[in-house]
C-alpha positions as CSV (number, residue, x, y, z in Angstrom):
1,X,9.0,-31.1,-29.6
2,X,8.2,-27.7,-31.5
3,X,5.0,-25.4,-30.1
4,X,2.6,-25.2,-32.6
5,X,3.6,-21.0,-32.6
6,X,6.7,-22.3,-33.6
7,X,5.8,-24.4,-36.2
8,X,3.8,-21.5,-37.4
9,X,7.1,-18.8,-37.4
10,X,8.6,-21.5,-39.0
11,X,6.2,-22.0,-42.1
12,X,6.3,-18.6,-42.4
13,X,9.8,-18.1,-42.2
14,X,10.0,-20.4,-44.9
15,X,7.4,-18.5,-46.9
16,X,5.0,-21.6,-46.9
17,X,2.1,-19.0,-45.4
18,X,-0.7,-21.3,-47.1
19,X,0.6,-24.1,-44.8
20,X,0.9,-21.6,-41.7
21,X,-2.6,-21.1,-41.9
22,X,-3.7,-24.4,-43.0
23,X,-2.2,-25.7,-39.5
24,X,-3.8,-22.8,-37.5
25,X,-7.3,-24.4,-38.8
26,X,-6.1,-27.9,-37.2
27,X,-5.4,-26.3,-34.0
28,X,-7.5,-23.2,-33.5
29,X,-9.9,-24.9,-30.8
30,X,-6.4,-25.9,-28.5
31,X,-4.2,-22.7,-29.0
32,X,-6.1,-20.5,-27.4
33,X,-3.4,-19.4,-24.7
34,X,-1.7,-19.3,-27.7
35,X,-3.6,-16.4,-29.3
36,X,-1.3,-13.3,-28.7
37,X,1.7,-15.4,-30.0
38,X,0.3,-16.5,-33.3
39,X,-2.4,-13.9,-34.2
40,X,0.7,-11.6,-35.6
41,X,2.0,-14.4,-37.4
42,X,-1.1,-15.5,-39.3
43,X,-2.0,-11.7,-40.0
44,X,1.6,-12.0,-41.7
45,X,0.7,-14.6,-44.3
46,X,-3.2,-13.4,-44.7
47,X,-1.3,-9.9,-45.5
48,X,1.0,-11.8,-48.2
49,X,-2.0,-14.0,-49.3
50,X,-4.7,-11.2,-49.9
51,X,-7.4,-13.2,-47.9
52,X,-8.7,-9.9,-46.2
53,X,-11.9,-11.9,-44.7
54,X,-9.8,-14.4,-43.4
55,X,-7.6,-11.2,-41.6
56,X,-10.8,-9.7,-40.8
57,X,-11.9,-13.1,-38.8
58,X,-8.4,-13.4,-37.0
59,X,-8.7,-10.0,-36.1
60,X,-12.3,-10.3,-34.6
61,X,-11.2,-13.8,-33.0
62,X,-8.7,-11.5,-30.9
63,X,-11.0,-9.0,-29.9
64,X,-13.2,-11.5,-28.8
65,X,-10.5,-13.1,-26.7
66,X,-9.4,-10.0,-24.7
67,X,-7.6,-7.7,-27.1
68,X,-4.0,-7.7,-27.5
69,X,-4.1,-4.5,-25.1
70,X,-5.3,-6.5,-22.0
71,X,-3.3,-8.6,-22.2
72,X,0.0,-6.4,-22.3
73,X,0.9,-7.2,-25.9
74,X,1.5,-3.5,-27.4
75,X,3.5,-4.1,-30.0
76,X,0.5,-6.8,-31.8
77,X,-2.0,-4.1,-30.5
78,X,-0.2,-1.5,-32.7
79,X,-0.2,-3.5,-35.5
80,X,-3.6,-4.6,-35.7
81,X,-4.5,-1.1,-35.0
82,X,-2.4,0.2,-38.1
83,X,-4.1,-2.3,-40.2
84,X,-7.7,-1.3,-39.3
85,X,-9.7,0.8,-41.8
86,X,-12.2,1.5,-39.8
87,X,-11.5,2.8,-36.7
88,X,-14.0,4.0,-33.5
89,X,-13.9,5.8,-30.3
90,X,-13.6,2.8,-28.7
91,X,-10.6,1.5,-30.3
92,X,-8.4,4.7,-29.6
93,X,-9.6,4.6,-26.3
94,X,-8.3,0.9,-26.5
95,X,-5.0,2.0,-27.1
96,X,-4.5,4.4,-25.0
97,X,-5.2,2.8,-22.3
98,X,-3.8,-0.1,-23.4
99,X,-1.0,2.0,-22.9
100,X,-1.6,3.7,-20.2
101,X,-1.9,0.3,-18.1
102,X,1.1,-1.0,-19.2
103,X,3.1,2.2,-17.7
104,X,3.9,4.1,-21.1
105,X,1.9,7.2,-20.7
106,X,4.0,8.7,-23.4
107,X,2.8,6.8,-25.9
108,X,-0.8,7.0,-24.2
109,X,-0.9,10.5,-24.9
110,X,0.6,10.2,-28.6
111,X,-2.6,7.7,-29.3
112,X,-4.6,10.4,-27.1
113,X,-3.8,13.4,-29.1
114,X,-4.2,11.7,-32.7
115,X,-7.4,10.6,-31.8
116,X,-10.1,12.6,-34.1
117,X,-11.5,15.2,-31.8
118,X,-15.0,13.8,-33.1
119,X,-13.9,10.4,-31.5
120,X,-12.8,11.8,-28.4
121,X,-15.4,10.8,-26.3
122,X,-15.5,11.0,-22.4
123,X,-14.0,7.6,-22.2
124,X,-11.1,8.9,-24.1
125,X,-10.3,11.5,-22.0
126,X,-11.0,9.2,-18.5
127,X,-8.5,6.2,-19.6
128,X,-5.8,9.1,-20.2
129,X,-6.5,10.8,-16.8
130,X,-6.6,7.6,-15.3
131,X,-3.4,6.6,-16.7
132,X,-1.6,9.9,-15.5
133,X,-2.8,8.9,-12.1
134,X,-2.5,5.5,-12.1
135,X,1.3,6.3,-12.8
136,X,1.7,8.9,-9.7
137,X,1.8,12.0,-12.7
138,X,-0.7,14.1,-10.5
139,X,0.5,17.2,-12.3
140,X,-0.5,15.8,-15.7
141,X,-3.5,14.4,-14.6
142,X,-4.7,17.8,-13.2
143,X,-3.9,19.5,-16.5
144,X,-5.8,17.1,-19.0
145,X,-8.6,17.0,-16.4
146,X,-9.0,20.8,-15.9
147,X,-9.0,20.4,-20.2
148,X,-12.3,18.0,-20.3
149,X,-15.1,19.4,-22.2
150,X,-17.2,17.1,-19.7
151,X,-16.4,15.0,-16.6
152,X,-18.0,11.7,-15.3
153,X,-18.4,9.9,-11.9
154,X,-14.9,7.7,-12.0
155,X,-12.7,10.7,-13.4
156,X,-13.7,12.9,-10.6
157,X,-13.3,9.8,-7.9
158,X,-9.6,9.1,-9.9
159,X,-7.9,12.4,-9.2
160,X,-9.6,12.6,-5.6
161,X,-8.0,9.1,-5.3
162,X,-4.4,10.3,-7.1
163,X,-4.4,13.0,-4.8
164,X,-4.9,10.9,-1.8
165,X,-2.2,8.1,-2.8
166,X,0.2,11.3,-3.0
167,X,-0.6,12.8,0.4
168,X,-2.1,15.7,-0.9
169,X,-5.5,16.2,1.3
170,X,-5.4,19.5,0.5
171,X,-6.0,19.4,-3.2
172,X,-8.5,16.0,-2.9
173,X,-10.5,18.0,-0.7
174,X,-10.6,21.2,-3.3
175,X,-11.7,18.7,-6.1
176,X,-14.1,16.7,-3.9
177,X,-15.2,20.5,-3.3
178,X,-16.5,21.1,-7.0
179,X,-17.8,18.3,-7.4
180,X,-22.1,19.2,-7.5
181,X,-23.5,15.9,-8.0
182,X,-21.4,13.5,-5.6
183,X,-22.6,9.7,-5.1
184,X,-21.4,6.5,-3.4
185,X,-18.3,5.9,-5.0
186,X,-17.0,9.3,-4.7
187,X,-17.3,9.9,-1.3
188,X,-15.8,6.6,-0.3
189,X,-12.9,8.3,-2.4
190,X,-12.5,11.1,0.0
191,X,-13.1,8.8,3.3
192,X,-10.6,6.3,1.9
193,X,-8.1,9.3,1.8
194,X,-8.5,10.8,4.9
195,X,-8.5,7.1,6.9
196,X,-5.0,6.1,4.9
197,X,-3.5,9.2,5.6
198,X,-4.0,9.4,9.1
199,X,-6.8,12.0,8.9
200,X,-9.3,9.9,11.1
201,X,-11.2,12.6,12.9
202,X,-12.0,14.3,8.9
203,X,-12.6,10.7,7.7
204,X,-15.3,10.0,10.4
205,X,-17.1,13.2,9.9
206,X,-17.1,12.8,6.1
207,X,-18.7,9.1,6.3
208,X,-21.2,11.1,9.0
209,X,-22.1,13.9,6.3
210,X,-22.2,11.1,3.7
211,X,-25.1,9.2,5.7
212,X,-26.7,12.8,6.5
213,X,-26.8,13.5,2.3
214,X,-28.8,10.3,2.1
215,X,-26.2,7.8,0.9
216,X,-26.1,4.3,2.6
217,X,-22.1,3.3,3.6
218,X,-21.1,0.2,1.7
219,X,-18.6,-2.7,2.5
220,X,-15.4,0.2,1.5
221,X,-17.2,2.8,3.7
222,X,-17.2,0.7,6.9
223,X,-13.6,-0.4,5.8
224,X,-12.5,3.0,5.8
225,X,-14.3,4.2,8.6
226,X,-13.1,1.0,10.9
227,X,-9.7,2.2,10.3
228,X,-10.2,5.2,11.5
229,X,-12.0,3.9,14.5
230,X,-8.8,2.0,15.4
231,X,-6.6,4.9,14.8
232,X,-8.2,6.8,17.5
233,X,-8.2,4.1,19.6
234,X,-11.9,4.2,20.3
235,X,-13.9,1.6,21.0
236,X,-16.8,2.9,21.3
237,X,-17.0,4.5,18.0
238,X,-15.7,1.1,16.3
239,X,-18.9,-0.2,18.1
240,X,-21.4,2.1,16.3
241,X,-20.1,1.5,12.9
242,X,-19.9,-2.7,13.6
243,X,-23.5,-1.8,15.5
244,X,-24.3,0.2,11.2
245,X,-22.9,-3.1,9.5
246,X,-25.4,-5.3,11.5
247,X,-28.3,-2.7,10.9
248,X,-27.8,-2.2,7.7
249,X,-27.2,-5.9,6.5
250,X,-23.7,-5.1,5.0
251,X,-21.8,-8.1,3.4
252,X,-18.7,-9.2,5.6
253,X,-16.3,-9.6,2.5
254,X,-12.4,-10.0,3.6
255,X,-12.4,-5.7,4.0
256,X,-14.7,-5.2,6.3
257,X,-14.0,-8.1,8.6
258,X,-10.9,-7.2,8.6
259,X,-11.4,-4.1,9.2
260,X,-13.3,-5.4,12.3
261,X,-10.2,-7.7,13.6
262,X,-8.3,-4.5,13.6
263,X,-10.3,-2.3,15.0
264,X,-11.2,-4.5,18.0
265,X,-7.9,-5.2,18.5
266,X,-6.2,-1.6,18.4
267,X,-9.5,-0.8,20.7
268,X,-8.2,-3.4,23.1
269,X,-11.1,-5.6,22.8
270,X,-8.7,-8.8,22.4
271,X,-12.0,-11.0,22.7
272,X,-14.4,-10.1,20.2
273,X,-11.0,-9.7,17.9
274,X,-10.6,-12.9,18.3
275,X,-14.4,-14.0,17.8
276,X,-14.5,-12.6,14.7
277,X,-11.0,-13.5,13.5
278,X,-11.5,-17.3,14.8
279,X,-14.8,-17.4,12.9
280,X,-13.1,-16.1,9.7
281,X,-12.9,-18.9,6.5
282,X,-9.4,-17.6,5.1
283,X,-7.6,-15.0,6.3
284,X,-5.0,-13.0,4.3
285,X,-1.8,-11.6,5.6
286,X,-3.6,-8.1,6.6
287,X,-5.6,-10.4,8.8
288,X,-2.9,-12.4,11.0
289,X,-1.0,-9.2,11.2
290,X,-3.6,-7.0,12.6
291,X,-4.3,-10.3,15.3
292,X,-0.9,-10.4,15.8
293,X,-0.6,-6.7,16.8
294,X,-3.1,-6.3,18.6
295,X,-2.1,-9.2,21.3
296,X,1.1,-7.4,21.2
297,X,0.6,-4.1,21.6
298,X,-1.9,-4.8,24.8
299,X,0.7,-7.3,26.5
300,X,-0.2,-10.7,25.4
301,X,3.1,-11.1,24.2
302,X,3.0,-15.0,24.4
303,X,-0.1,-15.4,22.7
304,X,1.0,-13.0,19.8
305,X,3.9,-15.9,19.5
306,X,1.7,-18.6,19.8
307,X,-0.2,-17.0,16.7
308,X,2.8,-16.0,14.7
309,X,3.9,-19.9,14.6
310,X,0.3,-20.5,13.4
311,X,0.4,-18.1,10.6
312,X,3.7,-20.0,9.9
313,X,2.0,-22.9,9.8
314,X,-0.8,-21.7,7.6
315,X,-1.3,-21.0,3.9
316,X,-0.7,-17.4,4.4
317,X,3.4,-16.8,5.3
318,X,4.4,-13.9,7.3
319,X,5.6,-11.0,5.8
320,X,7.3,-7.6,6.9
321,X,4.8,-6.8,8.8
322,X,4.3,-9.9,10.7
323,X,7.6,-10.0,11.9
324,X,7.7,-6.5,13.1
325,X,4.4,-7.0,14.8
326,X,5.9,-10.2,16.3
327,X,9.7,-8.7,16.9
328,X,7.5,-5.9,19.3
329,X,5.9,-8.5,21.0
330,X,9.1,-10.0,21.9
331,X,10.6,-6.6,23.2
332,X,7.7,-6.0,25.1
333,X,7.4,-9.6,27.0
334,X,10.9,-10.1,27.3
335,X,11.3,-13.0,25.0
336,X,14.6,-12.5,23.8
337,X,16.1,-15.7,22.8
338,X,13.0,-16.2,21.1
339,X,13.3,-12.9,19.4
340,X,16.4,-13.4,17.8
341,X,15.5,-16.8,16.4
342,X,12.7,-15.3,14.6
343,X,14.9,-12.2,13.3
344,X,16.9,-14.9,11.9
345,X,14.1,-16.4,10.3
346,X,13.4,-13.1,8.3
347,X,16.0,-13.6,5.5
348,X,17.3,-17.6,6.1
349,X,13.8,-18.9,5.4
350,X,11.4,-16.3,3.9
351,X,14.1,-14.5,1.7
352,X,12.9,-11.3,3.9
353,X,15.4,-8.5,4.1
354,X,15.1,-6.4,7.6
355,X,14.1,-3.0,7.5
356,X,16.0,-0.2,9.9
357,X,12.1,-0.8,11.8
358,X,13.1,-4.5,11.9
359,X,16.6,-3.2,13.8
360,X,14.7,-0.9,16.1
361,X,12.8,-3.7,17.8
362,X,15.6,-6.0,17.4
363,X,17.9,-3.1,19.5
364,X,14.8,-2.4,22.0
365,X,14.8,-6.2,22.4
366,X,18.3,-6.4,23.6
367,X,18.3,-3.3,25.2
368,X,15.3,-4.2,27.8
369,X,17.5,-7.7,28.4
370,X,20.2,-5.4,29.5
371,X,22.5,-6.7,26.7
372,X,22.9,-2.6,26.3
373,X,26.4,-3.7,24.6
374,X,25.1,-6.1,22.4
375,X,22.6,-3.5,21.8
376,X,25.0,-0.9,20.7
377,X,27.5,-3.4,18.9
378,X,24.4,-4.5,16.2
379,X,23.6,-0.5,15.7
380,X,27.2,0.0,14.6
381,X,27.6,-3.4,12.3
382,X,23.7,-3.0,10.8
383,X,23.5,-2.9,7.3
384,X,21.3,0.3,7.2
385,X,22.2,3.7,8.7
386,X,20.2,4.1,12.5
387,X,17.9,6.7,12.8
388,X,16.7,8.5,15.5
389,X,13.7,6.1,16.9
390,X,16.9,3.1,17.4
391,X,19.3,5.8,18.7
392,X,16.3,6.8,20.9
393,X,15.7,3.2,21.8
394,X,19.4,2.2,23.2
395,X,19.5,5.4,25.4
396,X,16.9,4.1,27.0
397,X,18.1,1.0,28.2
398,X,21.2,3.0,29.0
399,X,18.7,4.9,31.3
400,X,16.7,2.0,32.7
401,X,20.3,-0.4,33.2
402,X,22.1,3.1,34.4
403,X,24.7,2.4,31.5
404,X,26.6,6.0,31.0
405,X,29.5,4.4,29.7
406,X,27.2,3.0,26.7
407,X,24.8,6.6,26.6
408,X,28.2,8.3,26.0
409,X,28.7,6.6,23.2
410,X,25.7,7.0,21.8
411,X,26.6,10.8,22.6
412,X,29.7,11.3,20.5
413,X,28.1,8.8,17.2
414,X,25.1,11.7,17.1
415,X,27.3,14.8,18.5
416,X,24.9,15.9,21.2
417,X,27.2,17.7,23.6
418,X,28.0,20.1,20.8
419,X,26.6,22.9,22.0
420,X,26.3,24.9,19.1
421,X,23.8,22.4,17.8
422,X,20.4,23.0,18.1
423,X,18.9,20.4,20.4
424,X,15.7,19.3,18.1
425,X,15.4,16.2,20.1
426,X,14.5,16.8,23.7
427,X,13.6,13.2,24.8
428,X,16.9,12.1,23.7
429,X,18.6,14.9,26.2
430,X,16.0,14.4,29.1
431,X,17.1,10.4,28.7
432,X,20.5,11.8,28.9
433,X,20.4,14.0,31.3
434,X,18.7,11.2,34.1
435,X,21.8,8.8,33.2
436,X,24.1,11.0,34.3
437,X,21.7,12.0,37.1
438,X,21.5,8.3,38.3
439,X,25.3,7.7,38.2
440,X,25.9,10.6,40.3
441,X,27.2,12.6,37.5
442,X,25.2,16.0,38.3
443,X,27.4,18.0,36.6
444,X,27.0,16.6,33.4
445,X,23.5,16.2,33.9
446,X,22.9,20.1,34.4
447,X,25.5,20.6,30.9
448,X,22.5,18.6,29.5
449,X,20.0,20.8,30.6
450,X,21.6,23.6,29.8
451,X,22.0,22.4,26.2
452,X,18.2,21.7,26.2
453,X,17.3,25.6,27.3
454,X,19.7,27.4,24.7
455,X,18.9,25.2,22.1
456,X,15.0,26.3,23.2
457,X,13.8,22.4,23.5
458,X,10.3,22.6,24.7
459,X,7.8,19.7,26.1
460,X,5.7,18.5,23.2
461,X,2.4,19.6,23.7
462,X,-0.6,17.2,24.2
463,X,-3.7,16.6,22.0
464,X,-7.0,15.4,22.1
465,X,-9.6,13.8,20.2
466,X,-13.3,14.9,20.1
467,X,-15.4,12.1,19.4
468,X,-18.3,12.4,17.0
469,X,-22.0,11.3,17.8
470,X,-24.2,9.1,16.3
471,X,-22.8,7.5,13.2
């Protein structure tokens, strides 16, 4: 049976645009999923009918409903747009970032720059910022934002955030910089930032500097700041801030308690990780994972399996992440049958395909089973090229099974003995060099060292944290 759209296109195919819009009346109060569909149509046969107040209602009936440019529609956006006699600020600012949301920042910035300068209000020039960095175009973004006649709150926050996404701490840091009036949502821009790029140290003395100008963290400052807690690796500080959500009455939404699970875990507090997580209503992917992880990472192998076939089990379905978190576990406790059957899982049943991370565990698996062979024999028929961190992971289950038949190899696939090369890798030569060591080859043990001093290999030096006070 034909939609009522299609009956529409139809009419007015047919030219019969009185009955077109006749049948819209019948069924205007069931088509309104319908609306971006027919709305072009009927503006068709009002356009061909001169009934401009009957255009005019269509029209507002659509803005009413969400706009043609929320809903991804451009092409009926344009239209309706061309049609308009009167148009605002707020209907270029429409478009572009109608636009803009849809990924065409070319034609964004064609609707930007024909915009009136008298109707180029700040929301104008925000939406086509925004778009620039919603799209990754930081260099864009930076230009038209340097060209504002006046800034607000979210434009500032947007570049610091662009910036951020990009790995460029540097240059959120200079704009956070010149910014005079900062508030909330603007330092939990820059705290965000530094926590997702690693930064945690900078991240925990921003959200400390925050509270010291008076501003009260939020549910996305603890999130931020949780993470950086369990980056470090310090409980105590994750403490303080859970201590700051409890103090300050902040409302456990699926960040933050997350953010908790994670911390706790990373920290090594595997009970109150699993308080918090047990307690929890629904729990999303980032959730499981960080459970998962955590058990793995401080030896509770079994359990972390024992929670990976619950996840299974659950509404929530592993992802990449879950099987690498439970693939580690695996390696660590020695569960290799059970390892491989959930490698297998990854792409037979979820439609998952393995990562060279994926591999690596998969290789350290085998490897600490002593299958150094099978080991080596899945490097060389993997789909994906190995890196160093799997190379690295076979040579040393050559060094813990004493395999120098395997480490060699591994030494002519990467071309270490070439002494010419610069030996950028130490560990993998030190590894080397105590395989031959073991197996009596001194010789070629001392070749390896010899390697390592011309090519000027140097232990990696050590680093240390310095912990911040109160929070």
């Amino acid at each position: 049976m034909q939609s009522s759209a299609g009956l529409i296109r139809s009419f007015i195919s047919q030219g019969s645009h009185k009955e077109a819009l006749l049948l819209d009346s019948k069924i205007r109060p069931e088509r309104t999923h319908q609306l971006v569909e027919v709305i072009p149509l009927l503006l068709k046969a009002c356009a061909s009918l001169c009934l401009l107040y009957h255009g005019k209602t269509l029209h507002a009936e659509s803005i009413k409903n969400g706009g043609y440019s929320r809903n991804g529609d451009m092409g009926s956006a344009s239209f309706l747009f061309q049609q308009m006699k009167n148009r605002t600020s707020v209907t270029w600012s429409e478009m572009v970032d109608g636009f803009s949301k849809n990924g065409d920042n070319v034609s964004a910035r064609r609707f930007f720059d024909q915009t009136p300068l008298e109707m180029r209000s700040v929301v104008t020039w925000t939406v086509m910022v925004d778009g620039y960095v919603s799209n990754g175009e930081m260099e864009a973004a930076r230009t038209l934002f340097e060209q504002m006649p006046e800034r607000n709150f979210f434009v500032w926050s947007s570049m610091i955030s662009g910036y951020c996404k990009k790995g460029l701490m540097q240059e959120a840091k200079s704009v956070f910089g010149r910014i005079s009036v900062r508030n909330l949502v603007i330092w939990n821009a820059l705290i965000s930032g530094y926590a997702q790029n690693g930064f945690s140290e900078e991240a925990l003395k921003a959200f400390q500097r925050m509270q010291d100008e008076g501003f009260k963290p939020d549910e996305f400052s603890v999130a931020s700041a949780l993470s950086a807690c369990a980056q470090l690796g310090s409980l105590d500080c994750g403490k303080r801030v859970h201590d700051l959500i409890k103090r300050n009455g902040i409302k456990l939404n699926q960040f933050v308690v997350n953010g908790l699970v994670d911390m706790y875990a990373k920290c090594g507090d595997i009970s109150n990780a699993k308080r918090i997580f047990e307690r929890m209503s629904s729990r999303n992917d980032v959730c499981w994972n960080a459970m998962i992880t955590g058990l793995a990472v401080h030896g509770r192998s079994r359990e972390a399996l024992e929670l990976f076939s619950q996840m299974e089990e659950s509404s929530e379905k592993p992802n990449s992440v879950s099987f690498l978190s439970v693939l580690s576990a695996c390696a660590r406790g020695g569960f290799t049958d059970e390892g491989l059957q959930i490698f297998s899982k990854m792409k037979e049943k979820y439609g998952l395909e393995a990562r060279i991370e994926h591999y690596g565990c998969l290789v350290d698996l085998l490897g600490r089973a002593g299958r150094v062979n099978d080991a080596y024999d899945l490097i060389k028929t993997m789909p994906v090229k190995p890196n160093d961190a799997v190379w690295g992971a076979l040579l040393g289950a050559c060094r813990i099974h004493s395999d120098a038949k395997i480490a060699e190899k591994v030494v002519e696939e990467v071309g270490l003995l070439d002494q010419n090369q610069r030996a950028d890798d130490d560990a993998h030569y030190v590894i080397l060099s105590n395989i031959y060591a073991a197996s009596d080859r001194w010789e070629t043990a001392e070749k390896m060292r010899v390697i390592m001093a011309k090519g000027g290999t140097q232990k990696t030096a050590g680093r240390s944290s310095v912990m911040l006070g109160e929070l």
